[in-house]
MIROLO-885225 format. One line per 2 residues: number of its first residue (from 1); their letters; for each residue x, z negated, y of N, C-alpha, C. Coordinates in Angstrom, 2 decimals. Layout:
N
NUM = A = X,Z,Y,X,Z,Y,X,Z,Y ~ ...
end
This chain:
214
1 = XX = 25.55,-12.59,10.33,25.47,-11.14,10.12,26.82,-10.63,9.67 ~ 27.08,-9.87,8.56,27.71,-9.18,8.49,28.87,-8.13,9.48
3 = XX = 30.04,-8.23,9.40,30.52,-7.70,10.45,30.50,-5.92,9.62 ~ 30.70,-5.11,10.52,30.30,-3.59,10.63,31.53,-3.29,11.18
5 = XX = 32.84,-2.62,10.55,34.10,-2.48,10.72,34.00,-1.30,12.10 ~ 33.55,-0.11,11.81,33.55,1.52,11.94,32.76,1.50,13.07
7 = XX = 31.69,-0.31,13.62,31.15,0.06,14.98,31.28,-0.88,15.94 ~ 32.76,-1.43,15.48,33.40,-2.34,16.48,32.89,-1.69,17.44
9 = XX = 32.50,-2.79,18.24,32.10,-2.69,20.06,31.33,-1.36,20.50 ~ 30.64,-0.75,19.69,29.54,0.51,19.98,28.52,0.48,19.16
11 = XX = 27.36,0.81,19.31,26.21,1.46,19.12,25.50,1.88,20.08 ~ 24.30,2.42,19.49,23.53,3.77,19.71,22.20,2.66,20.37
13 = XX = 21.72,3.39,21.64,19.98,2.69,21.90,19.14,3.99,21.85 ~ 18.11,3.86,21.40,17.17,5.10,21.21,15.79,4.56,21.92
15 = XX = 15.69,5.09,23.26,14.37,4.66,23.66,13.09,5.32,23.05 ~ 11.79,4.49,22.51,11.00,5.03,21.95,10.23,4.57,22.65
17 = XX = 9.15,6.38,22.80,8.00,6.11,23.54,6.75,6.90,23.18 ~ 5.98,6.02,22.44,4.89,6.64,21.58,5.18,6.97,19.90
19 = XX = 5.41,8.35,19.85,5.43,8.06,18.58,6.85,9.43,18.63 ~ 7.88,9.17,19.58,9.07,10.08,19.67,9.85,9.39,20.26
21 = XX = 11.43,9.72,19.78,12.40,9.05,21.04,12.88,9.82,22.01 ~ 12.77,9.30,23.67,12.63,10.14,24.62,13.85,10.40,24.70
23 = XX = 14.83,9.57,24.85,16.26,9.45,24.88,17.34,8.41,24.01 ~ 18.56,8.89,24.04,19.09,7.95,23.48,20.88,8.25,24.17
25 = XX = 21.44,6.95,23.99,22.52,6.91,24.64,23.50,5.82,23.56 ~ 25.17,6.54,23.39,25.67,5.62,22.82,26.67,4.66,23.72
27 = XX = 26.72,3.36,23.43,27.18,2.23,24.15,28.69,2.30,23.87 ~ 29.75,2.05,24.23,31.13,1.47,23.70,31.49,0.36,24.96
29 = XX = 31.94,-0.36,24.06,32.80,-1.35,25.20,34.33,-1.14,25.30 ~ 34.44,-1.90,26.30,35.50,-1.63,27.73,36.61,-2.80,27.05
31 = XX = 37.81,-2.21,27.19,38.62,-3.22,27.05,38.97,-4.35,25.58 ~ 39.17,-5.61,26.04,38.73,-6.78,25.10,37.13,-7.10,24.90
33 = XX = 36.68,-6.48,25.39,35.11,-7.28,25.30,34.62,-5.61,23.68 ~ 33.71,-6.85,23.24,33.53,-6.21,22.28,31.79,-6.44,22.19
35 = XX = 31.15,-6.48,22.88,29.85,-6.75,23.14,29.65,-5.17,24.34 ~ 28.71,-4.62,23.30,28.79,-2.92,23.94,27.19,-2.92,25.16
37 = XX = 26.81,-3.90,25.84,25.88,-4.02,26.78,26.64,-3.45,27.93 ~ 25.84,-2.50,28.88,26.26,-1.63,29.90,26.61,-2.78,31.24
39 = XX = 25.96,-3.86,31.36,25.89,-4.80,32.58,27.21,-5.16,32.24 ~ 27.85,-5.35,30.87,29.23,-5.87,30.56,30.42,-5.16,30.95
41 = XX = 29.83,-3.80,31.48,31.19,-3.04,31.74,31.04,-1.85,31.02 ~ 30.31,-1.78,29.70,30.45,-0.66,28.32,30.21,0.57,28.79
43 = XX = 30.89,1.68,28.69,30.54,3.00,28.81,29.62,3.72,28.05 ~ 28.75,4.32,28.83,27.18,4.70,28.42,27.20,6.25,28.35
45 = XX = 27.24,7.03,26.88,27.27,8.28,26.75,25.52,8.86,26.27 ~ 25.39,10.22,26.65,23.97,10.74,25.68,24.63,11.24,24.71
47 = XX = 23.40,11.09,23.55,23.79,11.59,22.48,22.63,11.61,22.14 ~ 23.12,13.13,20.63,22.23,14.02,19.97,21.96,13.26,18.98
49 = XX = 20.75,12.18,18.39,20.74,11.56,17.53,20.29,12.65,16.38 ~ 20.88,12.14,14.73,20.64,12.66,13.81,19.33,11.92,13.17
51 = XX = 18.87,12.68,12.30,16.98,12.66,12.08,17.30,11.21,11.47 ~ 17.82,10.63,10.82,17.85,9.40,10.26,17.95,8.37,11.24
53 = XX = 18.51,8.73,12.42,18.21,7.58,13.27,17.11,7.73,13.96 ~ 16.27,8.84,13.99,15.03,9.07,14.95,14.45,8.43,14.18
55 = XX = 13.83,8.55,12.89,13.38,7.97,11.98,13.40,6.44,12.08 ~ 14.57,6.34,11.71,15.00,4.57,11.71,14.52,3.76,12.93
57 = XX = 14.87,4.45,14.55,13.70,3.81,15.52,12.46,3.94,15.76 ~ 12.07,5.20,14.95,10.58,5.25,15.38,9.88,4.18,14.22
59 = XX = 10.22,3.96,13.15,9.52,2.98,12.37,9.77,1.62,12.37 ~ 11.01,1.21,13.18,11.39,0.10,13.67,10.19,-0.76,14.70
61 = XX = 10.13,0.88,15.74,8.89,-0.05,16.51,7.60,0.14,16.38 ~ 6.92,1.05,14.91,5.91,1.07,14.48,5.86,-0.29,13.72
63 = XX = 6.56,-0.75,12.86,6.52,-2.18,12.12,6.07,-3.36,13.02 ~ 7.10,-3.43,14.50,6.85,-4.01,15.31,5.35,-3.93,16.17
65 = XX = 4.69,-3.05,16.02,3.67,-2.45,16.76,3.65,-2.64,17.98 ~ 5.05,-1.52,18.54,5.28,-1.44,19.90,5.08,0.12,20.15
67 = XX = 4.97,0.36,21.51,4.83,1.76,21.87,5.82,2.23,22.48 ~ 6.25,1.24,23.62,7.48,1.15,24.41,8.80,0.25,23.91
69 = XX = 9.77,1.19,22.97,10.98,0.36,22.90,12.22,0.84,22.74 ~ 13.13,-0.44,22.74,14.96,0.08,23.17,15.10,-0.26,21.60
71 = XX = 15.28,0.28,20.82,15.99,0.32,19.22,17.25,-0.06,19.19 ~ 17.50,-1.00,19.35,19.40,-0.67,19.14,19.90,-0.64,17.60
73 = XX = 21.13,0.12,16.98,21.47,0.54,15.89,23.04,0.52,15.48 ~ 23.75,0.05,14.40,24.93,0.72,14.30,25.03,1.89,13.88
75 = XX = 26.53,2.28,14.01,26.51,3.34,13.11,27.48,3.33,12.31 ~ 27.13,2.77,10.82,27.72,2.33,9.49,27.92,3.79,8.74
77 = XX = 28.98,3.71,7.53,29.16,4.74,7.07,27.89,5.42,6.15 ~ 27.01,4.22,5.99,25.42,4.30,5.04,24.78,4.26,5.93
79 = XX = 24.63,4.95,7.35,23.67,5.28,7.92,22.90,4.16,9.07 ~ 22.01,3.88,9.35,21.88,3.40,10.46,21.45,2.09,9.82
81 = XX = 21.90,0.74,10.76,21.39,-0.29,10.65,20.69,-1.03,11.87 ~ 19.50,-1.64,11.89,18.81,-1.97,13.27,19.53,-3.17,13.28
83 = XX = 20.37,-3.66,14.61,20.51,-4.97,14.87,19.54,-5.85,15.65 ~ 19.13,-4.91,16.77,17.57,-5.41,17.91,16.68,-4.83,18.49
85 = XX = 15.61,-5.01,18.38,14.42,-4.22,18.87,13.99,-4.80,20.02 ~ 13.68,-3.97,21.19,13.80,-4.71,22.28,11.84,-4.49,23.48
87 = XX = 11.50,-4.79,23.31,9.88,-4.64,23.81,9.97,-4.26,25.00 ~ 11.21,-5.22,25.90,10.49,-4.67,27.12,12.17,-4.03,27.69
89 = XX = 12.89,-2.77,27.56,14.07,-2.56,27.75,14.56,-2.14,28.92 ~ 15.54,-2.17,29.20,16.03,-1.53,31.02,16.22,-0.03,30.81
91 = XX = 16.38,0.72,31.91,16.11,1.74,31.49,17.44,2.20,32.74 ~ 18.01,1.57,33.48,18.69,2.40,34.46,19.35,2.77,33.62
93 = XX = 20.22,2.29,32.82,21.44,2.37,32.09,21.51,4.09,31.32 ~ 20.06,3.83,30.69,19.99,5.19,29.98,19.40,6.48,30.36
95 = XX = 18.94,5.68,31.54,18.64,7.27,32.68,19.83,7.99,33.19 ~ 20.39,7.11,33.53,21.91,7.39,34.21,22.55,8.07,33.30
97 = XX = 22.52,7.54,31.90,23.62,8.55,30.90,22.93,9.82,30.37 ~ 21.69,9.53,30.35,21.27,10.91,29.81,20.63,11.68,30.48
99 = XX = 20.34,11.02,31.88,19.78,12.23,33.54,18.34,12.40,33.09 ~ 17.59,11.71,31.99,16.48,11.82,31.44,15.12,10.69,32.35
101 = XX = 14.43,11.47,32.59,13.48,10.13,33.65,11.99,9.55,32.21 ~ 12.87,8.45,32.42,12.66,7.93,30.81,11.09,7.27,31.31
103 = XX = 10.95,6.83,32.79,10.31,6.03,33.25,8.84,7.05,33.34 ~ 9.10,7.96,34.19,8.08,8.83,33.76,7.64,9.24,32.47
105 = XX = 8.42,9.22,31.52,8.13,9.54,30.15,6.70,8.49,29.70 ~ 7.20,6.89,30.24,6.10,6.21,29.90,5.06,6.46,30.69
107 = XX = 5.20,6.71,31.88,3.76,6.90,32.74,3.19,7.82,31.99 ~ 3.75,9.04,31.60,2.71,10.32,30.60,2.20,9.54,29.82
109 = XX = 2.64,8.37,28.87,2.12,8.63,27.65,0.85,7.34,27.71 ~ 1.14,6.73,28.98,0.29,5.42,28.92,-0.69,6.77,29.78
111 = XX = -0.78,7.61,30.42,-1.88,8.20,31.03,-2.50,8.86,30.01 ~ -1.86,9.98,29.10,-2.35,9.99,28.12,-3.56,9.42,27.24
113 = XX = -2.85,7.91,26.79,-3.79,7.11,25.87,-4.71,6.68,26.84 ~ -4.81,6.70,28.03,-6.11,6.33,28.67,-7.01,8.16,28.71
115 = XX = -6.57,8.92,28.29,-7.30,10.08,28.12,-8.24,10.22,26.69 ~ -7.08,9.99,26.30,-7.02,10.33,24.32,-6.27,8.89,23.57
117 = XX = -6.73,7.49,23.70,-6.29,6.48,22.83,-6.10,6.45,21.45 ~ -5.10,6.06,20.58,-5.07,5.67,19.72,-5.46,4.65,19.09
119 = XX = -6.15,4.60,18.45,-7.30,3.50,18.06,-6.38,2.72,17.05 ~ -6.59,1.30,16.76,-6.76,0.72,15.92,-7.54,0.98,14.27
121 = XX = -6.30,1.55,13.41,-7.29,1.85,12.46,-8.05,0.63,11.53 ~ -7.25,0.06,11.34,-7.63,-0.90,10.43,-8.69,-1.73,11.30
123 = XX = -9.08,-2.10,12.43,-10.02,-2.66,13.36,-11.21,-1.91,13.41 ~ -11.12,-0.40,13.43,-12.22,0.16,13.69,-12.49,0.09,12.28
125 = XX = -12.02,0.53,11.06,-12.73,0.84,9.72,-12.87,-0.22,9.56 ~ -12.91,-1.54,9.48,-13.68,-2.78,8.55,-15.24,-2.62,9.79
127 = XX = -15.55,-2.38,9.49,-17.16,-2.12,9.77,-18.42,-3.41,9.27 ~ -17.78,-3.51,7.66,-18.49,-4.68,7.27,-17.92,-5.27,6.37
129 = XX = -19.00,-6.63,5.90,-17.78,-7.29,5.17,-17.58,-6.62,3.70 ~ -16.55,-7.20,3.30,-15.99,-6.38,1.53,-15.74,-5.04,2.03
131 = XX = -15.18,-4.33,3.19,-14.75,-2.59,3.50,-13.72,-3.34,4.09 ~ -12.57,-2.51,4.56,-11.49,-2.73,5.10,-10.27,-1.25,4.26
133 = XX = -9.23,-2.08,5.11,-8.05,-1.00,5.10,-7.05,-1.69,4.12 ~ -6.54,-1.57,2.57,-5.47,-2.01,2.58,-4.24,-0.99,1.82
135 = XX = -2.92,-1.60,1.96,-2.03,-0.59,1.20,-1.76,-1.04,-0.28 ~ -1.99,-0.34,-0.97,-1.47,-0.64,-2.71,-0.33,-0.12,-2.86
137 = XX = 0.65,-0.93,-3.34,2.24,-0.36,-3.92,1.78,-0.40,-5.63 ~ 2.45,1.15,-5.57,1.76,1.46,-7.50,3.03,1.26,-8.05
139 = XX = 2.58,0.24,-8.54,4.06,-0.52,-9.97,4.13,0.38,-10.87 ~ 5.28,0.52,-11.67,5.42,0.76,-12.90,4.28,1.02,-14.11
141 = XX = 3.88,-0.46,-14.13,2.40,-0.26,-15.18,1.01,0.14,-14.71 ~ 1.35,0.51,-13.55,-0.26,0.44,-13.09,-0.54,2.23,-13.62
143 = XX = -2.03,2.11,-13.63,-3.19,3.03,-14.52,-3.10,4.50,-13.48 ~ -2.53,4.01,-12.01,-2.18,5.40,-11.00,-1.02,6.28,-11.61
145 = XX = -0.47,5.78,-12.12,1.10,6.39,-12.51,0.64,8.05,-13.07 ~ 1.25,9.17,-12.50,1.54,10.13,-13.28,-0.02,10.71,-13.44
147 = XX = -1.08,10.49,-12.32,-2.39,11.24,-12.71,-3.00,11.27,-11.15 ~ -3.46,12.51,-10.99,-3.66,12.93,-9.82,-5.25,12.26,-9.05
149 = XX = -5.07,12.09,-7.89,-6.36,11.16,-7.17,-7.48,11.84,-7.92 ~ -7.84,13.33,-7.76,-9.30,13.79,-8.60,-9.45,12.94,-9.90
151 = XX = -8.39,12.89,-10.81,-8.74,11.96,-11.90,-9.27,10.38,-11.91 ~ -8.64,10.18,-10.72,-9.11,8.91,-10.62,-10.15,8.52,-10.23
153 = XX = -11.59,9.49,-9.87,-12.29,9.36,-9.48,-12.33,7.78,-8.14 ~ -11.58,7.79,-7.32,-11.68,6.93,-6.85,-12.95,7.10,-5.92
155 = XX = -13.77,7.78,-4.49,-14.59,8.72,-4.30,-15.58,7.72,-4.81 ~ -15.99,8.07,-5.77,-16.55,7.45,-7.16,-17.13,5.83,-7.04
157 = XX = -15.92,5.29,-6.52,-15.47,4.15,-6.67,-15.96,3.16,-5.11 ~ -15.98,4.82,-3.90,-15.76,3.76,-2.56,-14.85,3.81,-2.30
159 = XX = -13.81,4.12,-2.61,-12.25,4.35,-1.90,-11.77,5.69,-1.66 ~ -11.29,5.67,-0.49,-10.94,7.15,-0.31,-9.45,6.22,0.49
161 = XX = -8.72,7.55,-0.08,-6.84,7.82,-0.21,-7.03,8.34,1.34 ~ -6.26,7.41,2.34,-6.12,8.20,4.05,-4.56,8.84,3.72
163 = XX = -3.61,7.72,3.49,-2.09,8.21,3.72,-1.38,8.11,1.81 ~ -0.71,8.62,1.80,0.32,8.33,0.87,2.00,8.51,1.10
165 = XX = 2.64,7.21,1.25,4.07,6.89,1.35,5.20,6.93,0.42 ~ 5.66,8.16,0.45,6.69,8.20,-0.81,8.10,8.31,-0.07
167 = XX = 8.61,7.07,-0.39,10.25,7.42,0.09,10.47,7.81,1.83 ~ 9.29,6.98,2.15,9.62,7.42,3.75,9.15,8.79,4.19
169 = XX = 8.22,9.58,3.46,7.51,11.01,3.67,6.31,9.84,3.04 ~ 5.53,10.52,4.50,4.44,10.31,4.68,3.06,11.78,4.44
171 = XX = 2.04,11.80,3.11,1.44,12.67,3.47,-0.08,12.03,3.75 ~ -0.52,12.80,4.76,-1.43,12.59,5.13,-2.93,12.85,5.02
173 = XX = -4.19,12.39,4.23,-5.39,13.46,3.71,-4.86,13.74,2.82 ~ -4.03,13.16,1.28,-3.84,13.77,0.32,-5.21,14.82,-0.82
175 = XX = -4.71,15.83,-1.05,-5.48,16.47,-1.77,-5.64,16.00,-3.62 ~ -6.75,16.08,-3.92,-6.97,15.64,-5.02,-6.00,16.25,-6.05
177 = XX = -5.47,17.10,-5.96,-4.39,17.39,-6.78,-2.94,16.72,-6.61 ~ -2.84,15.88,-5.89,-2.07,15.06,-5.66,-1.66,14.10,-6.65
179 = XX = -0.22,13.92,-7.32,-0.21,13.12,-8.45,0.80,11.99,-7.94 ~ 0.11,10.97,-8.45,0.76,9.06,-8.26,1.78,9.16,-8.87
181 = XX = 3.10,8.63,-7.88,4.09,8.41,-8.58,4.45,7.06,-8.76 ~ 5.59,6.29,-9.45,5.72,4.89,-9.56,6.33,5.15,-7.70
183 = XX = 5.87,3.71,-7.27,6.67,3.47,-5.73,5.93,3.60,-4.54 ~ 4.94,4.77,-4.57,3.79,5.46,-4.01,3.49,4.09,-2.62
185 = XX = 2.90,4.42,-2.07,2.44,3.66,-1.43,0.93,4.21,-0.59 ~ -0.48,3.50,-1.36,-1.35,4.35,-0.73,-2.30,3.42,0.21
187 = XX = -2.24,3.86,1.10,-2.93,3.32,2.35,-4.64,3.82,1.94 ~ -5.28,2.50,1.49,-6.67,2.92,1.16,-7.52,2.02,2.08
189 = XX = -8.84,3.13,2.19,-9.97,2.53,3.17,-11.27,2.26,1.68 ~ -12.23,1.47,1.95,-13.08,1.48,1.25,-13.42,-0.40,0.68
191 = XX = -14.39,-0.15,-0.27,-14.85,-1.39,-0.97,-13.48,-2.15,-1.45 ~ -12.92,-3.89,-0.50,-12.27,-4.25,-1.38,-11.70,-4.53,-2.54
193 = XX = -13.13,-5.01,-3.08,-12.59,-5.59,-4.46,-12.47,-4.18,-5.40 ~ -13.02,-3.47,-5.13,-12.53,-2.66,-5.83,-11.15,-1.73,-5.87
195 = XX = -10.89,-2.04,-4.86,-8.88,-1.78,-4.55,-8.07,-2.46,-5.18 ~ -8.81,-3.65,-5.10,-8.11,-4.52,-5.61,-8.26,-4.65,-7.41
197 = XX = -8.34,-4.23,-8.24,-9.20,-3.57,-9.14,-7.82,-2.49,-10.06 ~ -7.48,-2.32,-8.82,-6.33,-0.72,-9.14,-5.00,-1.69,-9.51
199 = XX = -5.12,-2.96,-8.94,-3.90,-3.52,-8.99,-3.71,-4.25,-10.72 ~ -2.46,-4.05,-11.00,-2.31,-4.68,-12.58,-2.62,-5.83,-12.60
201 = XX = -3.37,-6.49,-13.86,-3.04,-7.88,-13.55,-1.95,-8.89,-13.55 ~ -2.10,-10.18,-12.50,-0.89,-10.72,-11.98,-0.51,-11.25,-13.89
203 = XX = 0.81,-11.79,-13.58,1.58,-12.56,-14.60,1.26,-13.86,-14.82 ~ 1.03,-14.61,-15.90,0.80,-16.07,-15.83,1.47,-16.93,-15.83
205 = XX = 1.34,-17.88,-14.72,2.26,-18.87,-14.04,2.32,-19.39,-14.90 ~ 4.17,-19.79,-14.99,4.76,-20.44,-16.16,4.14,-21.85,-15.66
207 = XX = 3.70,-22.74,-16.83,3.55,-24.05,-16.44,5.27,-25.04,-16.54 ~ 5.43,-26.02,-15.48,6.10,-26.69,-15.60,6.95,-27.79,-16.51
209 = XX = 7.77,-28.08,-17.35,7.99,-28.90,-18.04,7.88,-30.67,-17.78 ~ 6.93,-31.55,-17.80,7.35,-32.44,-17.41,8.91,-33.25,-17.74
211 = XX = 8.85,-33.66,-16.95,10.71,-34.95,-17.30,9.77,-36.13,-17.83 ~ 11.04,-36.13,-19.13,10.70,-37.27,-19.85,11.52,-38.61,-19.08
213 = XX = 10.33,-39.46,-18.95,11.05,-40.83,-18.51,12.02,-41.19,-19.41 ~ 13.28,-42.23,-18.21,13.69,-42.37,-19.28,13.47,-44.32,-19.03
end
């Protein structure tokens, strides 16, 4: 790994729980030790994280598909970098610095989802076979570029648009006036092959040169 000049012996943990971070606390170490873990000695501050790091842990442990986690992060002059994602994290450390009862935080939210669960989307929508959930990244050449979902009669097609991912903004239920940009990222439900359909066709595999004996 790359050494990170500006976060010698500190970073940031952001506990995430659900789909928010409850707390977060920054680490520094003590002395010669340059390993910023609180059991090591490191002094444990709260802090006001900026939206790029809320961001940066909450999709850290959505990728991971965790509900409950310790994010840990530097803090580089380009913004946040994840070094470890942690599933099952301690919590005295960051109760103590931020007086926040982090522990109860999870009891709400696991009581919660036994009220009101969050389902599995992609589990519940494949229903049958050839339906399912997948995401299309719209290339450059592809036929989405620059023309809004109504045009595309997708609908039409068996596919209906749930999310669209641009640049880390997420909209959700896009409206047919909604126009494809290159990069897009659209989370579609509906008839496979026909998703698959939207995608350009692949490139043709260069064939190999044989070696001439010698």
């Amino acid at each position: 790994q790359k050494f990170v000049a500006e976060s010698k012996g500190r970073d940031i943990r952001a506990l995430v729980v659900g789909d928010r971070v409850v707390a977060a606390m920054r680490r520094v170490a003590q002395g010669q030790e340059f390993r910023s873990n609180v059991h090591l000695g490191a002094k444990a501050e709260a802090v006001d994280l900026d939206p790029a790091y809320v961001e940066t842990a909450l999709r850290s442990a959505r990728i991971l598909g965790l509900r409950v986690a310790g994010v840990d992060m530097l803090e580089t002059k380009s913004g946040p970098q994840v070094i470890e994602v942690n599933s099952s994290p301690g919590l005295q450390g960051i109760e103590t610095a931020t007086g926040i009862n982090v522990a109860g935080a999870i009891i709400d939210y696991v009581r919660d989802q036994v009220r009101f669960p969050e389902l599995d989307l992609r589990e519940r929508l494949t229903v049958e076979t050839g339906q399912g959930v997948a995401e299309l990244v719209v290339g450059g050449q592809s036929e989405l570029v620059n023309q809004n979902l109504r045009e595309l009669n997708l609908r039409e097609k068996g596919i209906v648009v749930l999310t669209v991912d641009r640049n880390g903004i997420v909209v959700t239920n896009p409206l047919g006036s909604y126009v494809v940009h290159e990069g897009d990222k659209l989370l579609c439900f509906g008839d496979l092959q026909e998703i698959r359909k939207l995608l350009p066709p692949a490139a043709p595999r260069k064939r190999r040169k044989k070696k001439e004996s010698t």
